[in-house]
C-alpha positions as CSV (number, residue, x, y, z in Angstrom):
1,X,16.2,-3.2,4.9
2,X,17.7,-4.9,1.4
3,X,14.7,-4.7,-0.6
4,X,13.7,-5.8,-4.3
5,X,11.3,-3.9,-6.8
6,X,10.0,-6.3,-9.4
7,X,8.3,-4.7,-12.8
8,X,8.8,-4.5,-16.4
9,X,10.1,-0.8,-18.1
10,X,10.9,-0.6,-21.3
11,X,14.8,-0.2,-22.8
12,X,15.0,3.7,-23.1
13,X,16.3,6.3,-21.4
14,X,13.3,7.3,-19.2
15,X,13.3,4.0,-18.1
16,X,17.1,4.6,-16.9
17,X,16.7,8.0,-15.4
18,X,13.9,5.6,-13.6
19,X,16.3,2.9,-12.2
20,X,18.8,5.4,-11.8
21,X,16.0,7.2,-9.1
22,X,15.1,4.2,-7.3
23,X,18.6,3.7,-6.7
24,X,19.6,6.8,-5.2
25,X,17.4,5.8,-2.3
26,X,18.4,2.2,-1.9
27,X,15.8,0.1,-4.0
28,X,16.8,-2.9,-5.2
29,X,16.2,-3.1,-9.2
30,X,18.2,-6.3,-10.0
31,X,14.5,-8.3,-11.0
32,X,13.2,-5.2,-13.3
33,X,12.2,-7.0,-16.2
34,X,13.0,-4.5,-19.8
35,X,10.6,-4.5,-22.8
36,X,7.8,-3.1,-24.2
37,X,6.9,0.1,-25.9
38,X,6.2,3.0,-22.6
39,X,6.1,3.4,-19.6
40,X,2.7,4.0,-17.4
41,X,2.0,7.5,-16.4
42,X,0.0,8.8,-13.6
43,X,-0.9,12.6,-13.6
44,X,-2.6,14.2,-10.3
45,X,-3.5,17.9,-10.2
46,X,-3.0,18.3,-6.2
47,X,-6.2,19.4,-4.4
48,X,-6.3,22.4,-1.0
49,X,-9.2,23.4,1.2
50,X,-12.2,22.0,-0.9
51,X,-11.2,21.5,-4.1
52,X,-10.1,17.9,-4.5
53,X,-7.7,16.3,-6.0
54,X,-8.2,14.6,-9.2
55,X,-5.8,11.9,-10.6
56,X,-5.5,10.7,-14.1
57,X,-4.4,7.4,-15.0
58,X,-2.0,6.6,-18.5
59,X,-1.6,2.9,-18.3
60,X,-2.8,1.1,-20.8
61,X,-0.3,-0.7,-23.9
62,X,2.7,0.1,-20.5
63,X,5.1,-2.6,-20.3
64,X,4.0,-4.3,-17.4
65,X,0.6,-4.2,-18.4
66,X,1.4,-6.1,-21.2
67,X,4.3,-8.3,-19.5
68,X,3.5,-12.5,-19.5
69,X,4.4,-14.7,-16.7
70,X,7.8,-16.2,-18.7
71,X,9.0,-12.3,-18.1
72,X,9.9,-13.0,-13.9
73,X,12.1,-15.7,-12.7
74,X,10.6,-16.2,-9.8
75,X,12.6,-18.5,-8.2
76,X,15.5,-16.2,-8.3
77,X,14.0,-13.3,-7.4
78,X,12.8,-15.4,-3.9
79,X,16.3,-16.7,-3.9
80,X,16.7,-14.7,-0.7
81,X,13.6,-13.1,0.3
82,X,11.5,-13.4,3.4
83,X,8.8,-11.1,2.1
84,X,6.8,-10.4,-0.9
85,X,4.6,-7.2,-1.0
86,X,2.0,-6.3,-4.2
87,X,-1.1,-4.0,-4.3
88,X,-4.2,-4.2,-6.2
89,X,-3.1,-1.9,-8.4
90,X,-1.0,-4.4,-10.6
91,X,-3.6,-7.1,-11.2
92,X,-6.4,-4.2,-12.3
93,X,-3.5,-3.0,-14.7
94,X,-4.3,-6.3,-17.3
95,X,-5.4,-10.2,-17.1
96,X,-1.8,-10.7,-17.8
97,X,-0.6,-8.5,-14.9
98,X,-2.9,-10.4,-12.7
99,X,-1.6,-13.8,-13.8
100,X,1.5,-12.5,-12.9
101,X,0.6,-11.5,-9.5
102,X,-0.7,-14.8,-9.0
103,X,2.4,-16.9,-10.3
104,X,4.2,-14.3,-7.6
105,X,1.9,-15.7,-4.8
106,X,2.0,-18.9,-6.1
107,X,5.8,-19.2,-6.0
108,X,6.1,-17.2,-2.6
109,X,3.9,-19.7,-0.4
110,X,5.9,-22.5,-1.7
111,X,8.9,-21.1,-0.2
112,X,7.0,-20.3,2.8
113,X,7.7,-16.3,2.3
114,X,5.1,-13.6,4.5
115,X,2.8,-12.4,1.8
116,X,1.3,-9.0,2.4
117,X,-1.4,-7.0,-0.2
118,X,-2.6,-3.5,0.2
119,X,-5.9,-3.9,-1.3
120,X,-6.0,-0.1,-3.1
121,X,-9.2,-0.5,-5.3
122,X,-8.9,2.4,-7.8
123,X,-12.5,2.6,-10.1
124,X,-10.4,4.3,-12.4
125,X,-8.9,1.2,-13.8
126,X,-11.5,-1.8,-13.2
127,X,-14.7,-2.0,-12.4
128,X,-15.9,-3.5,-8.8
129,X,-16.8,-6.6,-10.4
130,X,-13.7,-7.6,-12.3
131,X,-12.0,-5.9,-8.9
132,X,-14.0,-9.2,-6.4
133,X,-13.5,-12.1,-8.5
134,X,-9.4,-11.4,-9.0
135,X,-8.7,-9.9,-5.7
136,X,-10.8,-12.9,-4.4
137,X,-8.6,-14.8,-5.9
138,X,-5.4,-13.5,-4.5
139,X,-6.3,-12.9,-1.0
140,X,-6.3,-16.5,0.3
141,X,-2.3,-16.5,-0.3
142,X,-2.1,-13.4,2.2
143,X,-0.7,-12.9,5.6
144,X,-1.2,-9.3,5.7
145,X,-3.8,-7.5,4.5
146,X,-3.9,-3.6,4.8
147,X,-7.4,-2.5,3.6
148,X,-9.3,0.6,4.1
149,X,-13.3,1.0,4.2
150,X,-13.6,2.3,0.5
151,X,-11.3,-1.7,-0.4
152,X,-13.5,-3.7,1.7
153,X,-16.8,-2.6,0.4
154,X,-16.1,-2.2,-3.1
155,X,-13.7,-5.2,-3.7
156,X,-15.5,-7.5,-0.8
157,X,-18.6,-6.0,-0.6
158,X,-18.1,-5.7,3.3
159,X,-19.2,-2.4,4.3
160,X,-18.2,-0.5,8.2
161,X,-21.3,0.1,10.1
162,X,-22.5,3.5,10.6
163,X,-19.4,4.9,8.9
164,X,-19.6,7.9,6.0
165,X,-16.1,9.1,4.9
166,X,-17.8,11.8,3.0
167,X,-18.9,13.2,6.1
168,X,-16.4,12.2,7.8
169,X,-17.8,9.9,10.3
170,X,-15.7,7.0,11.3
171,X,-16.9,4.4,13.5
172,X,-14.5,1.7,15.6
173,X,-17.0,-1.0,16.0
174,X,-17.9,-1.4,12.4
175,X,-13.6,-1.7,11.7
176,X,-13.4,-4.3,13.9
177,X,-16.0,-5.8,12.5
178,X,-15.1,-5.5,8.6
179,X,-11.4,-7.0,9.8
180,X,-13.1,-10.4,11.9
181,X,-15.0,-10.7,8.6
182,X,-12.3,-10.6,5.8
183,X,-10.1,-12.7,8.2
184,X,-12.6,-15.7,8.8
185,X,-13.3,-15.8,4.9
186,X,-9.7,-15.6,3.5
187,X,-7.8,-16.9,6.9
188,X,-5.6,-14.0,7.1
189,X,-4.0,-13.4,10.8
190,X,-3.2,-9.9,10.3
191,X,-5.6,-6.7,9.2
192,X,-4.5,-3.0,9.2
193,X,-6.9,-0.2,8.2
194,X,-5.9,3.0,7.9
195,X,-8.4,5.9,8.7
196,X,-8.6,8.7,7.3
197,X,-11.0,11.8,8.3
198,X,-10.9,14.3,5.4
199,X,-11.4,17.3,6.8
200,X,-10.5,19.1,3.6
201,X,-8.1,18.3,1.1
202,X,-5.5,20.0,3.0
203,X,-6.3,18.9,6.4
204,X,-6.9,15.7,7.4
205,X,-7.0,13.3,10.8
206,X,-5.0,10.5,10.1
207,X,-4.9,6.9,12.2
208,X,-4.9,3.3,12.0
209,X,-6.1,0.2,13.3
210,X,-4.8,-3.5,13.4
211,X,-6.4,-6.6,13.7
212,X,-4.6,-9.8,14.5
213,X,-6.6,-12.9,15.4
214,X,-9.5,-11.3,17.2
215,X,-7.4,-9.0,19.2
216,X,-7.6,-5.4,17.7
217,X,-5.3,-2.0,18.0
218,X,-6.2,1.8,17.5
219,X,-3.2,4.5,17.2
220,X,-3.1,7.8,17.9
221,X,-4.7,10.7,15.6
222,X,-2.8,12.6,13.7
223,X,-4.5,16.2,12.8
224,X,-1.8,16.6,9.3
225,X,-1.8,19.7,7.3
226,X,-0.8,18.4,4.5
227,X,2.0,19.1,1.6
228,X,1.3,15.4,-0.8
229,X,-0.8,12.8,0.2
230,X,0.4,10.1,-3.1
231,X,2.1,7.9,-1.0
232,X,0.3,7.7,2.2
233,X,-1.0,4.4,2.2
234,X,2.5,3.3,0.8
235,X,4.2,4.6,3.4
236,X,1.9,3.1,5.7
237,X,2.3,-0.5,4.4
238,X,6.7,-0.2,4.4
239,X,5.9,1.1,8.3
240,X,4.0,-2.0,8.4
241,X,6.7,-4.3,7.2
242,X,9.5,-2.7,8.8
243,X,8.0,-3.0,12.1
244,X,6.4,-6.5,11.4
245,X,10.0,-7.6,10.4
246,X,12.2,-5.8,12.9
247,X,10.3,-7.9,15.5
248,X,8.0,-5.5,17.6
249,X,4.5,-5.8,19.8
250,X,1.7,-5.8,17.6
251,X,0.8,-2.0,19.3
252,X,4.6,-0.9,18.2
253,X,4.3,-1.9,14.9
254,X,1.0,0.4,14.2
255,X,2.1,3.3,15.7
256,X,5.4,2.8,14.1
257,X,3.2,2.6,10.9
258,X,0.8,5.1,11.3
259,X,3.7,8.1,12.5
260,X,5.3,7.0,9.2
261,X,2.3,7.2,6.7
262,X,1.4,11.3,9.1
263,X,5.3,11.9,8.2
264,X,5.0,11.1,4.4
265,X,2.1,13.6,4.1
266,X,4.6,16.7,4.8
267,X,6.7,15.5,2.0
268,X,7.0,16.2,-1.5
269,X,6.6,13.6,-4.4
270,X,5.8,10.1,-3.0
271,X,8.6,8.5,-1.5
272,X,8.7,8.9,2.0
273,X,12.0,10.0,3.1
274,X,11.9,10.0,7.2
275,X,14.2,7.9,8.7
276,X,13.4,5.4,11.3
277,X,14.9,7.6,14.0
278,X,12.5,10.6,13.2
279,X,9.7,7.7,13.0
280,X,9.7,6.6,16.5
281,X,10.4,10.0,18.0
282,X,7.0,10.7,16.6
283,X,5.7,7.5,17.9
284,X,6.7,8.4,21.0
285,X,5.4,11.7,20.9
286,X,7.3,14.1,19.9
287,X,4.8,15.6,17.3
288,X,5.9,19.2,18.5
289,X,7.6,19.9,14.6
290,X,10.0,22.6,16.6
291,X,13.3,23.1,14.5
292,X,16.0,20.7,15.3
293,X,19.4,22.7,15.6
């Protein structure tokens, strides 16, 4: 699907090589704002078995973090869009980057475009205070909402019921309930949560549920071994979309989700690189991973 990627990089040659990346796969960079001094860097020393993996954030002074709202033309970057699509990360990146967020969400409900928002608290960049009041802020322009248990308690301060990720124990009844909650408060239709079992950093049961106006969806497990988890809830979210667009049963669209975040996993860096083809012969399952030949 034609898709946009609005941000702010700064005019050098990293930022080029950049562009140039995103489109090799198709990524539309036509609204990537240039200025500023540098661009944010993210370092993660990859975890196996029980050691964990650690990331390191190198954000602050980047160019979007210090981008104003008079650096997006909104109104021609919606020109032709049906969908807009931002995380949490952005607005905990600066009170400008949030402003901007805003203006986006703003601009998009005028033009009556699907707003979706991957929650994606990250304590490494606000705290769970700052995290409430601006997220709180945000989420009433929603349609989507993909949120996992970690999101909902520290950025709503709705916990799941008898549910310990350290431990590993995940229990349905308290999803449903977190997802009836957040959608009565901010009147959003749709909820996904994805859930993930960590059996060790390099194992890891991987599913997903949907919630969409009281009626609620499990997927199948996925047991991944797994090569690169950056990018799993991504993934999850454009499986989202690209279901949610291309017009399928609300049960369709999560598995089709869900088999594309369990793909993403067995790939390198964090762009997920599986076409739609190898997606749905997965949600149908075909899970075998025999050589194709």
């Amino acid at each position: 699907m034609n898709t946009q990627y609005v941000t702010r990089l700064p005019e050098n040659i990293v930022s080029d090589a950049a562009i140039a990346f995103l489109r090799k796969y198709g990524v539309g960079t036509d609204f990537i704002a240039r200025g500023g001094d540098r661009i944010g860097i993210i370092y993660t020393e990859r975890g196996a078995s029980q050691r964990p993996s650690s990331v390191v954030y190198d954000r602050k002074h980047s160019s979007v973090a210090e981008a104003s709202v008079d650096c997006f033309d909104w109104s021609r970057i919606f020109d032709y869009a049906d969908w807009f699509h931002f995380t949490g990360i952005t607005p905990a990146l600066s009170e400008s980057a949030a402003a901007i967020t805003e203006k986006a969400c703003i601009e998009a409900k005028k033009r009556g475009i699907t707003v979706s928002c991957d929650l994606n608290y990250r304590k490494k960049l606000w705290t769970t205070e700052n995290a409430g009041v601006t997220m709180r802020r945000l989420l009433p322009y929603a349609d989507v909402l993909i949120a996992n248990e970690e999101d909902a308690e520290k950025v709503l301060g709705i916990k799941a019921g008898n549910t310990d990720v350290t431990t590993g124990k995940l229990d349905s009844e308290g999803y449903i309930d977190v997802a009836g909650q957040i959608s009565k408060e901010f009147g959003i239709p749709y909820i996904a949560t994805t859930l993930r079992k960590s059996i060790s950093a390099s194992v890891n049961d991987w599913s997903a549920m949907l919630y969409h106006n009281g009626k609620t969806y499990f997927s199948k497990n996925y047991t991944i071994q797994i090569v690169n988890r950056v990018g799993g809830g991504d993934s999850f979210a454009g499986g989202l979309i690209y279901a949610m667009r291309s017009g399928m049963e609300d049960r369709e669209v999560l598995e089709f989700a869900a088999a594309a975040s369990c793909l993403k996993h067995s790939i390198e860096m964090d762009f997920n690189l599986v076409s739609v083809d190898q997606t749905a012969n997965l949600m149908n399952g075909d899970g075998s991973g025999r050589v194709q030949r």
